[in-house]
C-alpha atoms as an extended CHARMM CRD file, in Angstrom:
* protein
*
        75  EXT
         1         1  UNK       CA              2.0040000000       10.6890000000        0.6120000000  PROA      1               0.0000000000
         2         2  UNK       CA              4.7960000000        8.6880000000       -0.2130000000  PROA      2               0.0000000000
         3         3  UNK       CA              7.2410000000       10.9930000000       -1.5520000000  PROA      3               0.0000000000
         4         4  UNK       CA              9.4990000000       10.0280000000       -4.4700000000  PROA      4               0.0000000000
         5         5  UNK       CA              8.1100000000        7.0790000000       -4.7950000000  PROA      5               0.0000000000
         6         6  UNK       CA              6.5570000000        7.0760000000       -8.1790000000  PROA      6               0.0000000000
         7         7  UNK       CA              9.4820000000        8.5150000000       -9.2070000000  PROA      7               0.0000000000
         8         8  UNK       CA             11.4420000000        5.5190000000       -8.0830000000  PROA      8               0.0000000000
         9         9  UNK       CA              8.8860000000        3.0780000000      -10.1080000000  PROA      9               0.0000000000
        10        10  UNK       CA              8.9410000000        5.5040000000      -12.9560000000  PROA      10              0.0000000000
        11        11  UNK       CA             12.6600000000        5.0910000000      -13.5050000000  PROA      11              0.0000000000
        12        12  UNK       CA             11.9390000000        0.8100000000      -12.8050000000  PROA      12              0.0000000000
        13        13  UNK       CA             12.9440000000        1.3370000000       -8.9010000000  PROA      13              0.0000000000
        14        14  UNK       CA             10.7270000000       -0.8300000000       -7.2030000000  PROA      14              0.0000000000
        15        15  UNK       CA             12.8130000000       -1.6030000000       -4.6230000000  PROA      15              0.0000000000
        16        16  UNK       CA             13.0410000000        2.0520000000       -4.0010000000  PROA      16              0.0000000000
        17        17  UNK       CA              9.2140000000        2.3820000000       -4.6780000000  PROA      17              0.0000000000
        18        18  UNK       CA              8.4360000000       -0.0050000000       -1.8600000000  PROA      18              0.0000000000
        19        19  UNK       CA             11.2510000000        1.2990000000        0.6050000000  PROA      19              0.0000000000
        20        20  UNK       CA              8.9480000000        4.9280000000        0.3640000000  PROA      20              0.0000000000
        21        21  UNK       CA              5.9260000000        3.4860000000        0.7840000000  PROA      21              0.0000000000
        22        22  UNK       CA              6.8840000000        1.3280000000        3.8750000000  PROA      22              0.0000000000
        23        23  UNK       CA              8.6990000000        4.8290000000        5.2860000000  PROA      23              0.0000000000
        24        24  UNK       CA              5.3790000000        7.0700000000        4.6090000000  PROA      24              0.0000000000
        25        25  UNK       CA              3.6090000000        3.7950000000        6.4860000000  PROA      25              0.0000000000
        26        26  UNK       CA              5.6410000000        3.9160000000        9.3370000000  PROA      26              0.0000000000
        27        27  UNK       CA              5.1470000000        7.5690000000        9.9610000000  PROA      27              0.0000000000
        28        28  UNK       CA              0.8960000000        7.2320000000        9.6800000000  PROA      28              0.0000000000
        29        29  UNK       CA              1.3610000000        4.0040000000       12.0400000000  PROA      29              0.0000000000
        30        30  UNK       CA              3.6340000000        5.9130000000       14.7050000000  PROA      30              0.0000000000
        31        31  UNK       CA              0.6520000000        8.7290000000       14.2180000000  PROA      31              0.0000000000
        32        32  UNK       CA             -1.5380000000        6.2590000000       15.4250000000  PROA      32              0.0000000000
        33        33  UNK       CA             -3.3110000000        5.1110000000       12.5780000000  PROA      33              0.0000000000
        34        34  UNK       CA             -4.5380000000        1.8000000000       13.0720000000  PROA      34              0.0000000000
        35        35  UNK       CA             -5.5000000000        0.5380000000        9.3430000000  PROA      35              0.0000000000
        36        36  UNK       CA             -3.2890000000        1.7490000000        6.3860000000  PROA      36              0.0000000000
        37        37  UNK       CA             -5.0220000000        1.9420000000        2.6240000000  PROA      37              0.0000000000
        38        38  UNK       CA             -2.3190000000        1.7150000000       -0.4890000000  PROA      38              0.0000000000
        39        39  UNK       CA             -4.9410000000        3.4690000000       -2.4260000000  PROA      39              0.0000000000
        40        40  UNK       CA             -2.9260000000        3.7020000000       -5.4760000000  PROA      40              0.0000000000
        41        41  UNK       CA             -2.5000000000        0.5390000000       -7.6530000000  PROA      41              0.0000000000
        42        42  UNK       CA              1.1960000000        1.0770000000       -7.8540000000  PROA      42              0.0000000000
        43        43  UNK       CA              1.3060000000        1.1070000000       -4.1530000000  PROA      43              0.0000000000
        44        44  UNK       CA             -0.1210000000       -2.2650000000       -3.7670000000  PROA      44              0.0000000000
        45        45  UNK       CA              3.0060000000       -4.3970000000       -4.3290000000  PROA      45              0.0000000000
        46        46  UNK       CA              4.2730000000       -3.0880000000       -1.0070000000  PROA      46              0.0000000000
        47        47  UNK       CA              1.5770000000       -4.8720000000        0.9740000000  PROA      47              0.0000000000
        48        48  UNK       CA              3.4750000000       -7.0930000000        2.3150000000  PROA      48              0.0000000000
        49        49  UNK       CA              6.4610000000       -4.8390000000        3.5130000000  PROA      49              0.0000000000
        50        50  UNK       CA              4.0540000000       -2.3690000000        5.1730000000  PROA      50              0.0000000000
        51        51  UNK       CA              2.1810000000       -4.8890000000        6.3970000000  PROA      51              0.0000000000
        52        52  UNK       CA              6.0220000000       -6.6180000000        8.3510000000  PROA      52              0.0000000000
        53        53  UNK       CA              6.7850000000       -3.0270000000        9.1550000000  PROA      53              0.0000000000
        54        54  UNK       CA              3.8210000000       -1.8870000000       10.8040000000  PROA      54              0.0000000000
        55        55  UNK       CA              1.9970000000       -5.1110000000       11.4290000000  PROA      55              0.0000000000
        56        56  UNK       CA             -1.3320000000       -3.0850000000       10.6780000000  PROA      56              0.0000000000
        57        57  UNK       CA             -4.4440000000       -4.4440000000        8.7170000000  PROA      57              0.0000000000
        58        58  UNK       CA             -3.3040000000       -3.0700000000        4.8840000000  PROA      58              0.0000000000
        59        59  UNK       CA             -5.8990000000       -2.4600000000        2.2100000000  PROA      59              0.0000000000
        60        60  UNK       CA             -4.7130000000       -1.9920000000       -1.2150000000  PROA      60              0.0000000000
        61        61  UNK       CA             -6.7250000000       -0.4840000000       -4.5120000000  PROA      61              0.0000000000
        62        62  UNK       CA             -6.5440000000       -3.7470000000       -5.8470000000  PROA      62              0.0000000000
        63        63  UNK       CA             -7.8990000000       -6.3710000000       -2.8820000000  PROA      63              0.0000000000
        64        64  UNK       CA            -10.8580000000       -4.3070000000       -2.4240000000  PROA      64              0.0000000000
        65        65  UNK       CA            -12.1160000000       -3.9300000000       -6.0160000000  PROA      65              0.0000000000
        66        66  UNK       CA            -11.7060000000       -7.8030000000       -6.5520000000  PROA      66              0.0000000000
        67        67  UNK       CA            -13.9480000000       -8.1650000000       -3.2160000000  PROA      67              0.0000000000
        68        68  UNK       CA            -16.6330000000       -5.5040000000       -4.5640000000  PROA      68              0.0000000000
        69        69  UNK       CA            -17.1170000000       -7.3790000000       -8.0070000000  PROA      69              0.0000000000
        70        70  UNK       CA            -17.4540000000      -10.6410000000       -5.8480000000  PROA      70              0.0000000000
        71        71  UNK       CA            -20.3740000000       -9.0540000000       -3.7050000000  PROA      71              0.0000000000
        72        72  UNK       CA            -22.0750000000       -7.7130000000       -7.2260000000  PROA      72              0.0000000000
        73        73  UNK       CA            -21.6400000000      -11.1340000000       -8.7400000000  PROA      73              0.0000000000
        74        74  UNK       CA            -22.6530000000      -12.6570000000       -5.8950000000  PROA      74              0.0000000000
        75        75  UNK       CA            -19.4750000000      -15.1120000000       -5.6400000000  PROA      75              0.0000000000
């Protein structure tokens, strides 16, 4: 979805990485999404940039399988 963006980690980018994520963000919030999921693991350490850029609710890969072994641990 966000095009060239592993690319731009792959080749130690991130800056680039992030830039693509926020762009491919800003296209599914002008689309009228209302919640965006990073569901990659890469994609969550531009969380906080999509999150300034769209100032939508952001999930990432990450966030929600820490708060799915809290429920099954019971924490």
């Amino acid at each position: 979805l966000a095009d060239g963006a592993m690319a731009a980690l792959d080749r130690g980018d991130g800056a680039a990485h992030d830039a693509a994520v926020v762009q491919a963000a800003r296209g599914l919030a002008d689309a009228g999404c209302t919640v965006i999921a990073l569901a990659q693991f890469s994609m969550a350490r531009a969380e906080p940039a999509v999150r300034a850029a769209t100032g939508l609710p952001v999930l990432t890969t990450p966030g929600s399988a820490v708060r799915r072994l809290r429920a099954l641990l019971g924490a």
